[in-house]
N, C-alpha and C positions, 0 to 999 in steps of 0.2 A: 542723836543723828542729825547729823548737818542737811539744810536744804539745797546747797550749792554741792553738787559734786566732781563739779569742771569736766567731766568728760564730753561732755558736749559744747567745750569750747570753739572748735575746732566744726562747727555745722555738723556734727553726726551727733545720731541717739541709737540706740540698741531696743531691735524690737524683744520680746518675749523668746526664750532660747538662745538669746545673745548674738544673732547675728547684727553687726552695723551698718546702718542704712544714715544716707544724707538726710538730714532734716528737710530737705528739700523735694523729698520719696513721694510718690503719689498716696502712699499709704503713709507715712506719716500728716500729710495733706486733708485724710483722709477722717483717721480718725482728730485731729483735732475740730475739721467741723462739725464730728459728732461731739466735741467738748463745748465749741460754742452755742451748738445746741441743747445742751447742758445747762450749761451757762444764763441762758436766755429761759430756760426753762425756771431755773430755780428766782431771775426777774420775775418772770410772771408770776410766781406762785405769791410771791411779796402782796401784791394784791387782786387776786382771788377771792371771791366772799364766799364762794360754793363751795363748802365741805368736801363734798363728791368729788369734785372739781381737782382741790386740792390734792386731797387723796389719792386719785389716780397721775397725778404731774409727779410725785414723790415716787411712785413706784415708778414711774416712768423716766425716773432720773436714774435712778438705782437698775433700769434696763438697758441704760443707756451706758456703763461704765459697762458692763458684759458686753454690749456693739464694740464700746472702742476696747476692751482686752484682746476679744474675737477679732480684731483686724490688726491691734498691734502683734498677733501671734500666728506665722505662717502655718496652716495647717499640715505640712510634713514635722513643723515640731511636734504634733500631739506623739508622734509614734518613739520619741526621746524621752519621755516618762513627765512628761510637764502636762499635769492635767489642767485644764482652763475653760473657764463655764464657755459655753460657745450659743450664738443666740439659736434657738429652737423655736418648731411650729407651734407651741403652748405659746410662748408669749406673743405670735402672729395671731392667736385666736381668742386669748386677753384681752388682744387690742381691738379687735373685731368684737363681742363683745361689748368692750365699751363705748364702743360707736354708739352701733345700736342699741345699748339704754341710752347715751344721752341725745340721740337723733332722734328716738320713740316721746320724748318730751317736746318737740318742735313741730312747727308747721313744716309741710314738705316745701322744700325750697323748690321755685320757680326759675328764677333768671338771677344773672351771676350779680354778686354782692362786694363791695369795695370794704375791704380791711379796714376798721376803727370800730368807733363806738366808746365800749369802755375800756378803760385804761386796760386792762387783764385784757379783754378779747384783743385789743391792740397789740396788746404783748405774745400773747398766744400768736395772732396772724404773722407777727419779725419771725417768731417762734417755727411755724409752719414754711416760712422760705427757708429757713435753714436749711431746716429738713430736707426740703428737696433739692438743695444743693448736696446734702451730703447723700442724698440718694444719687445724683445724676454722677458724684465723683465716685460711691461706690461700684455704681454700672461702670463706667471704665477702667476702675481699678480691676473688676472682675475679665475683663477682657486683656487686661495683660500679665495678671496672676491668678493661680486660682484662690478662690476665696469660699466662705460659707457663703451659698445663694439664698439661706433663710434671712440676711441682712438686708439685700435689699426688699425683697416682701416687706418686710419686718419696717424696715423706714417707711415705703410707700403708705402702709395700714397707719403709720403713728402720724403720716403729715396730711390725710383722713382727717383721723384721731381731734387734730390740733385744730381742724379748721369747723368742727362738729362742737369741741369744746367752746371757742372764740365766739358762734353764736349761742351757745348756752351761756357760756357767760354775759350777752349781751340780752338776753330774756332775763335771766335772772335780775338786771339792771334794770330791767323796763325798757330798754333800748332797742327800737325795730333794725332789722338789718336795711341797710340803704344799697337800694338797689342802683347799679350799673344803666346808667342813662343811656343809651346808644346813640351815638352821633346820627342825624337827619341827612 
């Protein structure tokens, strides 16, 4: 199988069901920032030293190809016989879950924390803006089609998720979070 297949010479791509949409679609938009959050995901994992850590970014990656099926697949396809996993409240309570183990390992945070530290938590934190860009363009995507509304939850709980990890990973370093100095 060839990876060129020209059809999308031409600025269009075919969502799921085969209808043709511009490449330029809020929803093709859409889901590829859930790709570059993918993407940034699977950066981070590269150095990662927490097992745990690890372990949940991979499932997390692999939930994140089910966010972008579910949005590259209008929901009136499902009733054309194309079944397609679609995101559900299980994986909104997954991710909930594992907040809270790895938030139950940390001090309670006080006042807001500026993004670094260690390499991973840095990555994690690029990691976590994604997200909420492909959360803010989901919520609009949802206001001019309908869409599954367990995606957006579902982003909001993982860019949590990401910024819970970012300081575990920087405990795990030995690296205190640096707190946000407030202008005098």
């Amino acid at each position: 199988m060839k990876i060129y297949t020209k059809t999308g010479d031409k600025g269009e791509t075919s969502l799921f069901g085969g209808k043709r949409v511009q490449k330029s679609s809020l929803r093709i938009s859409t889901y590829g920032t859930v790709d570059e959050l993918n993407a940034s995901l699977g950066l981070a994992i590269c150095s990662v030293k927490d097992e745990n850590v690890k372990s949940v970014l991979l499932k997390l990656q692999n939930q994140l190809f089910i966010v972008g099926a579910d949005l590259a697949t209008p929901l009136e396809v499902e009733s054309k016989n194309i079944s397609i996993p679609r995101v559900t409240e299980a994986e909104i309570h997954e991710s909930e879950k594992a907040i809270d183990f790895f938030d139950s390992h940390m001090e309670a945070l006080r006042y807001f924390i500026l993004p670094g530290g260690a390499v991973s938590a840095a990555q994690l934190h690029v990691a976590r803006t994604i997200c909420r860009r492909a959360e803010r363009e989901v919520v609009l995507l949802a206001q001019q089609e309908e869409i599954n509304q367990n995606i957006v939850i579902f982003l909001n709980r993982i860019s949590d998720l990401l910024f819970v990890l970012s300081r575990f990973e920087n405990k795990t370093a030995g690296i205190p979070d640096r707190q946000w100095e407030k202008p005098i």
